[in-house]
N, C-alpha and C positions, 0 to 999 in steps of 0.2 A: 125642417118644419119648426123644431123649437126656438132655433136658431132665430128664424122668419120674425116669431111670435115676441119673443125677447127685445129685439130690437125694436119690433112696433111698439110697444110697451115705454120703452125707453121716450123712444120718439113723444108718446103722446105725454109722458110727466113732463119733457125737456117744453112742449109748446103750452101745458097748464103752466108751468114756472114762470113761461116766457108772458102768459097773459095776465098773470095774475101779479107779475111784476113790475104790469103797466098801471096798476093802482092799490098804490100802498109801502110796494118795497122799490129799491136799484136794483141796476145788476153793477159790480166794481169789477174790474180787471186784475188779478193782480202781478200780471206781469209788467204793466206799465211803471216804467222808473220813476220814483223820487227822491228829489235832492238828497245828497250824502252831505253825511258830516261827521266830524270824529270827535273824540275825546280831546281833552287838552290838556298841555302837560300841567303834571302839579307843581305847586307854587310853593314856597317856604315863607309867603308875604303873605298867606291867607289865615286864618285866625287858625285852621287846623294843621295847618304846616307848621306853624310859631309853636306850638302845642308840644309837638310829635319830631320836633328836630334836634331835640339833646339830647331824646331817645333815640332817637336812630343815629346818631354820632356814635352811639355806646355801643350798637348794635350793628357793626356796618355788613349790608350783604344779608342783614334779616329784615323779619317784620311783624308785626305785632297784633297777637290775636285772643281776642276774648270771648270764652263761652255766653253766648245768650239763652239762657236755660229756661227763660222764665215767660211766659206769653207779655205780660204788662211789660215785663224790663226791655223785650224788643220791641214793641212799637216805641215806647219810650226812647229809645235809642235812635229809628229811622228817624222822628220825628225831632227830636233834639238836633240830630245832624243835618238836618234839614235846614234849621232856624242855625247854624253855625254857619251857613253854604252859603260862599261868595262868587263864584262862577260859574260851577255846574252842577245839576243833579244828572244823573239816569239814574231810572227805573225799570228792571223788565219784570213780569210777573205773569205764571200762570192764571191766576183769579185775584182779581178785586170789587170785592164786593161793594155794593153802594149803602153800605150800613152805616153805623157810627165812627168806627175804627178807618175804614174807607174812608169816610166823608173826610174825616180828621185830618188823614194822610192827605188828600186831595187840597185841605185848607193848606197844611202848612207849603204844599208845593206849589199854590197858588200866592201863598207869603212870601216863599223864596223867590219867584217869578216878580211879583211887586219889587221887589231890591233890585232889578236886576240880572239875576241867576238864570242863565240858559237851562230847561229842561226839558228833559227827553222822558216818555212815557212810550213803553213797549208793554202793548198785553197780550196773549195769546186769543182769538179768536172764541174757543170753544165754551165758555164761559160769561162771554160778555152779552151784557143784558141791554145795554142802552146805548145805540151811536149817537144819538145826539148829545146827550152828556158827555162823552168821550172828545167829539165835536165842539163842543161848546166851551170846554181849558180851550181849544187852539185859537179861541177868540182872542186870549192872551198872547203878544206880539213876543213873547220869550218862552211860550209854552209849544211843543209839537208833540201830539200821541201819534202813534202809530198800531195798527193790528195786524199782528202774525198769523201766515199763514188765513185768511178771511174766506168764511163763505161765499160765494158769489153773489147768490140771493140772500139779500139782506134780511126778507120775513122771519121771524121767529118759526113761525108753521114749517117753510121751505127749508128746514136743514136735513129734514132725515130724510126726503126724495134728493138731497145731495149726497149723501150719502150711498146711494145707490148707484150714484153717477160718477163717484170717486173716492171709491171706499178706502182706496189705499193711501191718499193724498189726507183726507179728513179725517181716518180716524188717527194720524201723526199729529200732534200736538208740542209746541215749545213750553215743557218742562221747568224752565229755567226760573227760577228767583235771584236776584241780582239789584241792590240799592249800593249807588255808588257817588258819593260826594267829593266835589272839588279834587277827582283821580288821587283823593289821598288816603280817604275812608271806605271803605266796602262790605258789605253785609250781604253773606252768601250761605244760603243753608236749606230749609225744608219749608219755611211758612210762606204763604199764602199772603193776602192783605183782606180781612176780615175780622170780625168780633171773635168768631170762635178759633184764630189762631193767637190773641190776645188777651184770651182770659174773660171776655167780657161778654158770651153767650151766658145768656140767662137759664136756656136750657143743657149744652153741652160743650167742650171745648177740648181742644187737639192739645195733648203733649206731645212738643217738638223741642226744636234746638237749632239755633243759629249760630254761626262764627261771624267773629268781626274782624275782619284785616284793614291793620293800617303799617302804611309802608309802601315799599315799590311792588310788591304780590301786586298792590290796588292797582298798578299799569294792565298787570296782563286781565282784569277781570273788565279792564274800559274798552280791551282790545277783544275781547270776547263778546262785550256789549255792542261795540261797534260792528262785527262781522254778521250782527243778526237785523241791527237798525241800518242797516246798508243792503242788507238780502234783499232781493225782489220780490221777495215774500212777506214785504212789512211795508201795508200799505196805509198812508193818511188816513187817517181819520175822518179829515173834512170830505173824502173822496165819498163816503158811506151816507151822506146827508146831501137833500135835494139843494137845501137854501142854508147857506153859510153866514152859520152864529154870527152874533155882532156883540158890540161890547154890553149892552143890554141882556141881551142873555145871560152873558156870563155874570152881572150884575145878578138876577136871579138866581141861579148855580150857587153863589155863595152866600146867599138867604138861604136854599134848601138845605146845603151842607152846613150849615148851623144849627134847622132845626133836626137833622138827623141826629147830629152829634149829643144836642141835649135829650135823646130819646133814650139815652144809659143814663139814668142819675148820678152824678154826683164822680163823674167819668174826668170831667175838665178839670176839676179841683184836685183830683187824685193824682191825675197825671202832669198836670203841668208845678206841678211843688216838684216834681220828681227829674220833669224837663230840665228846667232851668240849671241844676248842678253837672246836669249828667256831660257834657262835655269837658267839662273843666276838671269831673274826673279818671277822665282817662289818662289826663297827663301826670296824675298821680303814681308815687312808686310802685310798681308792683301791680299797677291796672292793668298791664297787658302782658302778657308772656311770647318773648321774641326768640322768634326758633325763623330754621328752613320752613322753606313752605311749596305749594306748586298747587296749580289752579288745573283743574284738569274740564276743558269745555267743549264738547262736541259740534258740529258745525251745523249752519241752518239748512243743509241740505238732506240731514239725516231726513228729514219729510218727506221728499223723494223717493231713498230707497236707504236702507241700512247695511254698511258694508266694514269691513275693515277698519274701514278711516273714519268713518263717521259714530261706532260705538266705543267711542275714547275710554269713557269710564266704567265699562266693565271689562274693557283689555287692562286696562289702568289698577283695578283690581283683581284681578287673574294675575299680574302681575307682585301685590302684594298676599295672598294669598299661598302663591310660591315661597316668599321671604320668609314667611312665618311661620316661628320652629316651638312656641312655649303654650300663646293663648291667642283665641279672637272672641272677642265679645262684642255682640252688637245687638240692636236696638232696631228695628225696623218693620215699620208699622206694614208694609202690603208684601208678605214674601211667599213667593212662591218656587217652592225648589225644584228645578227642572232637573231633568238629568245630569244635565251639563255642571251644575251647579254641586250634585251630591256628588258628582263624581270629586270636584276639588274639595267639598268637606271631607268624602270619604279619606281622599289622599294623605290631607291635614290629619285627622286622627291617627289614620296607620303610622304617621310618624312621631304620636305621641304627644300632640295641641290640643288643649280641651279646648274646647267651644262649648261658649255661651250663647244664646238667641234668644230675645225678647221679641215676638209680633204681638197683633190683638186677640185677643179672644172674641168669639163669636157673638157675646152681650155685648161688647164695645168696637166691632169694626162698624164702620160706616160704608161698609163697601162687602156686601156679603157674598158676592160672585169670585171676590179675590177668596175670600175665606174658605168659600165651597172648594176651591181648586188646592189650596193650602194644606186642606184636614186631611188629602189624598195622600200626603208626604209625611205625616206623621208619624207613624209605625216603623217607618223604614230612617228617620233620622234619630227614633231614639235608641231604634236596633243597633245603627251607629255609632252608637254612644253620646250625638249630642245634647246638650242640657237644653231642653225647650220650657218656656215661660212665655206664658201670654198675659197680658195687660188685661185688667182689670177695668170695668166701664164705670165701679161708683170709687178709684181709685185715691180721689179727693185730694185736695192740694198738701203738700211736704211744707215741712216744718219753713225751709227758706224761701216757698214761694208765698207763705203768709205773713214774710215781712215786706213784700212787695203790697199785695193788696188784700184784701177781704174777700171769700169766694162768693160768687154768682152763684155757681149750679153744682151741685156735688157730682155729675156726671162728665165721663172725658174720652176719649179716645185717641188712639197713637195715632201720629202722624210721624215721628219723628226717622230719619236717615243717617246714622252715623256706627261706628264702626272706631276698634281699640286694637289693634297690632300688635302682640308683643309689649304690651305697657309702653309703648314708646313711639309710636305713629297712630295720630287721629284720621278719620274720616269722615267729615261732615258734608253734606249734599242735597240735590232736590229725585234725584235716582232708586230707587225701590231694589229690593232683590228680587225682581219680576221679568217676566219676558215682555211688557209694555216698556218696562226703562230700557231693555237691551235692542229689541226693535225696532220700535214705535216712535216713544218720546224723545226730544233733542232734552239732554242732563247737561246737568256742569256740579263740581263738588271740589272741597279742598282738602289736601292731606297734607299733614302737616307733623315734621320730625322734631318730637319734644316730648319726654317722659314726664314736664312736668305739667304739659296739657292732656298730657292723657289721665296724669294721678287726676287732674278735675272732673275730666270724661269719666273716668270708672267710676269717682264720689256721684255723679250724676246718675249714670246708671246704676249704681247699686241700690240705691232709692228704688229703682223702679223694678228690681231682682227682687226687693226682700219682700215676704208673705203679703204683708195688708196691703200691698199695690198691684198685687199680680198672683196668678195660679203657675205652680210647675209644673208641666204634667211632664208623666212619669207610664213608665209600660211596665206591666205587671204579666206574670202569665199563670195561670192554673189546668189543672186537671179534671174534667169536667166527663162525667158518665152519660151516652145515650144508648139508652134501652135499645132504640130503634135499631141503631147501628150494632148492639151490643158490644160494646167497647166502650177505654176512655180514651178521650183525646184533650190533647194542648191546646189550651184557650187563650188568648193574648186579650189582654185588655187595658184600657186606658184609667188614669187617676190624676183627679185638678188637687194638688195640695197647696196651702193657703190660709188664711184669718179671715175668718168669719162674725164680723160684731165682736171683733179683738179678741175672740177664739182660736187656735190651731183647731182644722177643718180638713177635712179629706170627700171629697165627691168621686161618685163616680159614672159623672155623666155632666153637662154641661148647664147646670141646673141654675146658672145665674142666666142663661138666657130664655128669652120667650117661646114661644109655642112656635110662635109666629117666625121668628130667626131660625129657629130651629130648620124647619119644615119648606125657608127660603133656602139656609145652606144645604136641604137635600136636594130640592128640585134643581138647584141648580147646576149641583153637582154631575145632576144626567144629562148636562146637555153637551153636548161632542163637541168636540173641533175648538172648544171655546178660551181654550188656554194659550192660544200666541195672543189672542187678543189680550190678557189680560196686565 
């Protein structure tokens, strides 16, 4: 009988969808193939190959990689490389938003399309606000977007009755970040395309971390680009819109994307003094640090199902994890320690690795159902011995990211994925310490053998270790008398230590966060079943 009722159920959302998709939204396929195309080899005749080829004579069999630590110096970077690109961009991104920072990126890949330049735009589905705009670059006879993994029904309304109809497919999403110019350049790490992963939210903005490979590493990350803009799960763009842009539209597009971009004052000036040098120094000594490296990318079918072969980069670290006999220090803004996970810290320690860990704290995540599942692990990782620190939300910009720009908004929040080895192997990525990265979402991340990328990784995070960026918390226990019980018993409790209005500060309770944060990471805490989702 339930059985009966469920599928009626079903039945009547699937023919609301079906009517209601006859005025207003499509319905897209996305099994229906389209056209393949690859990456193309890199050139030593393009202006970044001429750059990058006496370096890599010095270096034969490596490749060259640079921390982007700083929100402004990475747009500045995709964007500079952009205006350097003589035959190809891709792009794949979980989010891009249509803000200023958006708009911007959007301008210069429609400048690089003017010359020319073939490019590829890959977004992930779950995020996207606008097919016609996405639609409307393909007006460009050198531009093609594509969408990963797509709702079927286009309506904004009609995604969460999809959900219901294929929960297992929809709530898998392409993880990936990946900016890759003329297969010589690549920028692979944790940001987004948006204001607030550029420093340029007026109200709040994500500390993260990119790496920049340039070198042959850049083949296998075009080869990883290509196995997802080939998936039959990356469909056109134009396929999502009834009547197909024309160059007049696009004509429009890049009026609006210019009044976007002047909605940040004083954004264009700032950033384009800073454009114009930035390629020319990378071919400077000492700009990039050339070590081994390896691109670790999981495949576009993890959205299917997740198995063996398809969670690359958490077998990929299980694997480093093993190696590591001194320290691990990392960084990572959504963690959630399952079992699986404290069982390899616990191993780590018993043989004498201290471990460091930086996530958010509960004033500064932006996602507080990860946090509610998080704060269940805490008692038991510091009984461990690990050192745990959470980020700070009024953290405010570090001494070197105020030689890049002036700050917007004194508030911030982690985003960042990376990871220190033994002082001698990096880990940067778009992959969480969560059971949504190990599941769920399709990652990719690079590790990379170099003590002297990591001495810059550890200088980077230790910035965000020391007090006036972050709280330690610390487990404390007492002795506490109940009458009732009459007896004493062991009390375990928690302590945020930290700078306070450039104070040393001890709390002992979560008292930078609101009533309101608070009382969401309890509720949310009680709801069952809810941690593979996360």
């Amino acid at each position: 009988m339930v059985t009966n009722i469920c599928a009626r159920m079903r039945l009547l959302l699937l023919l609301g969808l079906g009517v209601f998709s006859c005025g207003g939204c499509i319905s897209i396929r996305p099994h229906l193939p389209a056209e393949k195309s690859h990456a193309l080899p890199p050139s030593e005749a393009t202006i970044l190959g001429r750059l990058l080829v006496s370096q890599q004579q010095e270096h034969p069999g490596q490749s060259g990689f640079k921390l982007l630590e700083y929100g402004r110096e990475a747009l500045v970077a995709r964007t500079a490389l952009a205006d350097a690109a003589e035959r190809t961009i891709d792009a794949q991104y979980y989010i891009c938003d249509p803000d200023a920072a958006g708009s911007y990126f959007f301008q210069r890949l429609i400048a690089a399309a003017d010359r020319g330049v073939r490019v590829r735009l890959l977004l992930d589905d779950n995020n996207l606000s606008d097919d016609r705009e996405m639609a409307t670059l393909c007006a460009h006879p050198n531009i093609e977007v594509r969408v990963f993994n797509p709702f079927k029904f286009r309506a904004r309304w009609a995604r969460l009755p999809q959900y219901a109809f294929d929960f297992n497919r929809m709530a898998r999403r392409m993880h990936n970040k990946i900016f890759i110019v003329d297969n010589t350049v690549s920028i692979i790490g944790g940001r987004n395309i948006g204001n607030n992963y550029f420093s340029l939210d007026s109200e709040a903005n994500f500390r993260d971390i990119d790496l920049l490979v340039a070198g042959p590493l850049t083949n296998d990350a075009s080869r990883a680009f290509d196995d997802y803009w080939n998936s039959r799960w990356s469909v056109p763009a134009a396929r999502m819109v009834r009547r197909a842009p024309t160059s007049v539209d696009l004509e429009k597009l890049k009026a609006q994307l210019a009044v976007r971009i002047r909605s940040v004052e004083g954004f264009v000036q700032e950033h384009e003094e800073r454009r114009e040098k930035y390629v020319g120094e990378l071919a400077l000594a000492g700009a990039l640090v050339w070590a081994e490296g390896e691109i670790i990318c999981e495949p576009p079918r993890k959205i299917q199902k997740a198995s063996r072969e398809t969670t690359q980069v958490s077998i990929r670290l299980d694997q480093e994890y093993k190696k590591t006999n001194r320290e691990l220090m990392g960084e990572v803004a959504y963690f959630v320690p399952t079992d699986r996970l404290q069982t390899q810290l616990t191993e780590l320690l018993s043989r004498g690795v201290a471990i460091k860990i930086m996530t958010s704290a509960l004033e500064a995540t932006d996602v507080s159902l990860v946090f509610a599942s998080y704060k269940k692990y805490r008692y038991r990782l510091l009984e461990a011995g690990v050192e745990l620190y959470e980020y700070k939300a009024r953290a405010g910009l570090t001494r070197s990211e105020r030689r890049w720009y002036r700050p917007r908004s004194s508030l911030s929040s982690l985003h960042t994925k990376a990871m220190v080895f033994d002082r001698e192997r990096v880990y940067v990525g778009s992959a969480n310490l969560d059971p949504r990265s190990h599941r769920l979402n399709t990652e990719i991340a690079v590790l990379v053998r170099s003590e002297k990328l990591a001495a810059q990784m550890i200088a980077f995070l230790a910035e965000d270790f020391s007090p006036h960026r972050s709280w330690r918390v610390q487990l404390h226990s007492k002795r506490v008398y109940y009458p009732d019980y009459r007896g004493w018993r062991e009390e375990k409790f928690l302590t945020w230590t930290g700078e306070q209005d450039g104070q040393p500060s001890v709390q002992h309770f979560e008292h930078a966060a609101s009533f309101w944060q608070r009382t969401k990471a309890f509720l949310y805490a009680l709801i069952p079943g809810i941690e593979p989702q996360l």
